[in-house]
N, C-alpha and C positions, 0 to 999 in steps of 0.2 A: 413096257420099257421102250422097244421102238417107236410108238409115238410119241414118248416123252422126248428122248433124242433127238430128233426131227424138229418139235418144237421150242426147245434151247438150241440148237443151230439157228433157225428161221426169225427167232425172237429176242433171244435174249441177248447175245452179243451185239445184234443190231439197236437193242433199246437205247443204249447210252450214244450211238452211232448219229442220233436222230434227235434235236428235244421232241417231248409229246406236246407241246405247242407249237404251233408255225411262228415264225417271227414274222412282225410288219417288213415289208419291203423301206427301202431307203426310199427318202422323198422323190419324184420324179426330176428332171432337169427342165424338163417344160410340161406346158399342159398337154390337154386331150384328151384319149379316151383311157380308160383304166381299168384294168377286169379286180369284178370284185371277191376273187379268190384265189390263190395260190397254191399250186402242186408242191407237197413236199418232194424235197430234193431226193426223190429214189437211188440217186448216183452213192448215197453215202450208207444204205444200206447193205444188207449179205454181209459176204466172204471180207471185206474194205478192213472189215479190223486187226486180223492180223496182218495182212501187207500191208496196211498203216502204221503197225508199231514197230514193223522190222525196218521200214522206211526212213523212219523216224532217227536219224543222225547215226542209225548203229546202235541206240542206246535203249533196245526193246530188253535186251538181256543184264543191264545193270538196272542197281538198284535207284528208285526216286532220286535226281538230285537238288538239294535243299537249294546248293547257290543258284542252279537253274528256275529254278522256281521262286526265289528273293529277285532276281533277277527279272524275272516275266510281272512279277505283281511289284514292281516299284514307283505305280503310280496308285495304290491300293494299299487299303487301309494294312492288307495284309503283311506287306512287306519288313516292320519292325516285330512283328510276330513270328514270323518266321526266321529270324535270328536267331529267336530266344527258343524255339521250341521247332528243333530238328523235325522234319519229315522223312522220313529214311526209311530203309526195308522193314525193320526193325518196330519200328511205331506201326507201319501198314500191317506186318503181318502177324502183329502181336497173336501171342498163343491163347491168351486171356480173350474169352468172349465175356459178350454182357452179363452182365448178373444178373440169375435168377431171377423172377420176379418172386417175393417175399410171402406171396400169399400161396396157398395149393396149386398144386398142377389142375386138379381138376376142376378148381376156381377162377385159376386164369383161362384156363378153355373156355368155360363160361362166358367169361366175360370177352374172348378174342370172339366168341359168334353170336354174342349179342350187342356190340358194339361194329357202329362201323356199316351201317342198313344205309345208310343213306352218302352219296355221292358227295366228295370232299370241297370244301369253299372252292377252291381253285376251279372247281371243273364246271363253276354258274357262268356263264357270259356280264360280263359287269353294265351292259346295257338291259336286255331284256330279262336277263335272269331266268332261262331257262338253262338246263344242263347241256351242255355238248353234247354231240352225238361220238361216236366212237369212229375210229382213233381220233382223238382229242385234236391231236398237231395238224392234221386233215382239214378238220369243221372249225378251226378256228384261226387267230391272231393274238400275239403277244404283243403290247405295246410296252419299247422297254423304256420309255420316258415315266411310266407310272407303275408297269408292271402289271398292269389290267389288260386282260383275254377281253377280245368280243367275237362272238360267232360271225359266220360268213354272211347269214344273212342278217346282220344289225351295219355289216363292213357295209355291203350294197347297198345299202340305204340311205349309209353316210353319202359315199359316192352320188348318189343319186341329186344329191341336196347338195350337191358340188361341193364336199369335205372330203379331197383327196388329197391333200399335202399337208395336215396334220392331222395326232390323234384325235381319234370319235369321241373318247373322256375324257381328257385333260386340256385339249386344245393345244397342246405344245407342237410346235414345230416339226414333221419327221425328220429323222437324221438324214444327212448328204451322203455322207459314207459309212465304211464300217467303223472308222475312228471315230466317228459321232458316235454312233450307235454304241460302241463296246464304252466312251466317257459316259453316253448316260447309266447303261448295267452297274459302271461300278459306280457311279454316284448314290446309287441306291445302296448296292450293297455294301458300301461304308457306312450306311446310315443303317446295318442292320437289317435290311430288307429280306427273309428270307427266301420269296420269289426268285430276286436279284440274284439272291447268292448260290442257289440250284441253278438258276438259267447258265450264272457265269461260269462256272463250275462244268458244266454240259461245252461251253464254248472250248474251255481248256483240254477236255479230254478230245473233241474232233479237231483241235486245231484250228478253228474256225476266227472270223473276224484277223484275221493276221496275229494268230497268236500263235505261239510255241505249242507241239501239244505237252500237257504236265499232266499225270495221272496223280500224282501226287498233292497239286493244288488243287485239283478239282475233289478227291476223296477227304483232303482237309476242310475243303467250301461247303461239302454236302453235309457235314458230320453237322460243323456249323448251324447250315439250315434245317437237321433234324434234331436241332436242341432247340430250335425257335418254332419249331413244328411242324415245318415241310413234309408232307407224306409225300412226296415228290425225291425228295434227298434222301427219305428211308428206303424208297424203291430202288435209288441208283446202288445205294451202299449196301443192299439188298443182290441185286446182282452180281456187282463189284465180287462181295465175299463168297457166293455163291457157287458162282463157273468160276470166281481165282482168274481175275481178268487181269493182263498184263501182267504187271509186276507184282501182285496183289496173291499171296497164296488162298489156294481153297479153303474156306472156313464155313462150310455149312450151316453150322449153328449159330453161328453170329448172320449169315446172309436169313435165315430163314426169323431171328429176332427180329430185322429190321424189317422183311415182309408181314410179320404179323403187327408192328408200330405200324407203319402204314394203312394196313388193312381196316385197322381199329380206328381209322381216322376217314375212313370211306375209299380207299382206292382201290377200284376195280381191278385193276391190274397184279397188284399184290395182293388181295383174294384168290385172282384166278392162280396166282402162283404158287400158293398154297394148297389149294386142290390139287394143282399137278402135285407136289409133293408127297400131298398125301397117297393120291392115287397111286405114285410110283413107289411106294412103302406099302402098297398094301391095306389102306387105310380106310375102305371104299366109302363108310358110312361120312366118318368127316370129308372127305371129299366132294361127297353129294353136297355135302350143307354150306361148304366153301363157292363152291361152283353153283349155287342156288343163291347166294347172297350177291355174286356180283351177274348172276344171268337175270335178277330181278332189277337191277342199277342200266341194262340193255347192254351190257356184254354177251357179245354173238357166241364167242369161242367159247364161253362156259357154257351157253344153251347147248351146244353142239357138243360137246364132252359129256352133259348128262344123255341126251341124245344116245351117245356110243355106249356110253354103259347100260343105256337101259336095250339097248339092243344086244348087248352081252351079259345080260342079265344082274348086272350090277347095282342097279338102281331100279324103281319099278315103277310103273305108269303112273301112280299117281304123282309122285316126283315131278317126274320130266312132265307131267300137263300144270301142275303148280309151275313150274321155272317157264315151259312157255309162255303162261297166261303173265305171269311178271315180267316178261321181258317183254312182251309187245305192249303192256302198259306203257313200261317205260319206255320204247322208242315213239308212243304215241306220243309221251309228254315233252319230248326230244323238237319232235318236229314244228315249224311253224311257216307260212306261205311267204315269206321272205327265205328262209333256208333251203326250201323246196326250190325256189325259182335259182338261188344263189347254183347249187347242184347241178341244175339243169343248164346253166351257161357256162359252169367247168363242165361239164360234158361234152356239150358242144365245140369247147376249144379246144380239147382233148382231141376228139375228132378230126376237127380242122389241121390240128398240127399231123396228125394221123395220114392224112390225104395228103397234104406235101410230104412228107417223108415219101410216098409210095412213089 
């Protein structure tokens, strides 16, 4: 129980805090040299959530407001929808979770951990097509002109062959500012993109790009994006109902539906969320098999959970030597001599900045 605590403090409020992809930087103003990877903005993780929403005009303790939010998306597709179909406390916090799925309980089991073995489209680099390494937002870039990730090391490469002031896939132009940046997001996600509409969605709950923050349009954009298939949008809505984040009452069982949508669609993260679940219920058997399906995808924190349990006798060697022999596969398949080097020059400036601070 206490380490479950510990890691819903550490993790889960800070997830929506953060997208899991890094966004491309803004075009430069001039040339020169250009590092070919970016620190997530650490400033925006921890404790930032609640004194961000109390900060937030006063208005942490009322309910969603609709015109606030017709307001912010009135240059989005969104805006005449949101007329017609209130976002309110009322709609977020409805009592109604999802329905049942139709088939057995112990046939949907089945099928929640046999589905979902393999790492979700989103998490391939759209150049080299290998998987990101973990955390996602870290080893990689979002380019929001197309909405194609490419890892760090496919970035330095471009860089290298002097492609730093447009995308590595599309060739578009990078944006100047954040008002570039945030017309191309929603160009996409008027056009349906559900990338787009997870990413945008993520901007509206930090605030981010000069926007209002709206918890309310962002849990409307994600529903959105997990009706077109986002396991991306099912993990935020996931959380959302889960911890009952902001204005959002706790709904368990609808937060722990949209973790196993997710998970059935490859995302590591809402597997591992699952495990803890389970393990915090009691559950230790499905827990080992949740935390063994995303420690085989090269998630760290589930090899280290089975780790714990097998050292508290909860799980038994042969387990935890299956989940480590899978997990070092997968970080083998992870790695490549451009990402390696890419790591090794965020270290170094790491350092660098390290040494002037001192």
């Amino acid at each position: 129980g206490e380490t479950f605590g510990v890691w819903v403090v550490q993790r889960t409020v800070t997830a929506l805090k953060s997208p899991r992809r890094g966004m491309e930087p803004t075009r430069p103003a001039t040339g020169g040299e250009h590092s070919a990877t970016t620190a997530r903005d650490d400033t925006r993780l921890g404790n930032e959530s609640s004194d961000d929403s109390s900060h937030n005009s006063g208005e942490s303790a009322n309910a969603p407001d609709v015109e606030r939010a017709a307001e912010s998306a009135d240059t989005l597709g969104y805006s005449n929808r949101l007329q017609t179909r209130r976002i309110d406390e009322e709609e977020l916090n409805s009592a109604k979770s999802p329905a049942e799925p139709v088939e057995s309980k112990m046939s949907y089991l089945k099928r929640l951990l046999t589905h979902g073995h393999e790492r979700a489209e989103g998490d391939f680099c759209a150049v080299c097509f290998l998987p990101f390494e973990f955390p996602v937002e870290r080893h990689s870039k979002l380019k929001v002109c197309c909405m194609k990730a490419e890892c760090n090391g496919c970035c330095l490469a471009a860089f290298r062959r002097g492609i730093w002031d447009r995308c590595h896939f599309c060739r578009t132009p990078l944006p100047e500012d954040d008002a570039s940046m945030l017309a191309m997001i929603r160009n996409r996600a008027d056009k349906g993109d559900s990338e787009a509409l997870t990413h945008l969605g993520e901007q509206y709950y930090c605030g981010n790009l000069g926007l209002k923050k709206n918890l309310a349009l962002s849990v409307f954009m994600w529903a959105d994006a997990a009706e077109l298939g986002s396991s991306e949008a099912h993990y935020h809505l996931g959380i959302v109902y889960y911890c009952g984040l902001d204005d959002v009452k706790e709904d368990k069982a609808r937060g722990i539906h949209h973790f196993q949508k997710a998970a059935m669609k490859g995302d590591a993260e809402s597997r591992h969320w699952l495990g803890f679940i389970e393990f915090e219920e009691g559950g230790y058997d499905l827990a080992v098999q949740h935390y063994m399906i995303s420690a085989k995808m090269g998630h760290e924190e589930s090899l280290t959970a089975i780790r714990d349990m097998f050292m508290k006798g909860r799980a038994t060697k042969a387990e935890y030597t299956e989940a480590l022999r899978g997990y070092q596969t997968a970080v083998e398949e992870m790695k490549s001599p451009l990402r390696e080097e890419a790591k090794r020059l965020e270290s170094n400036k790491m350092e660098g900045i390290s040494r002037e601070l001192r």
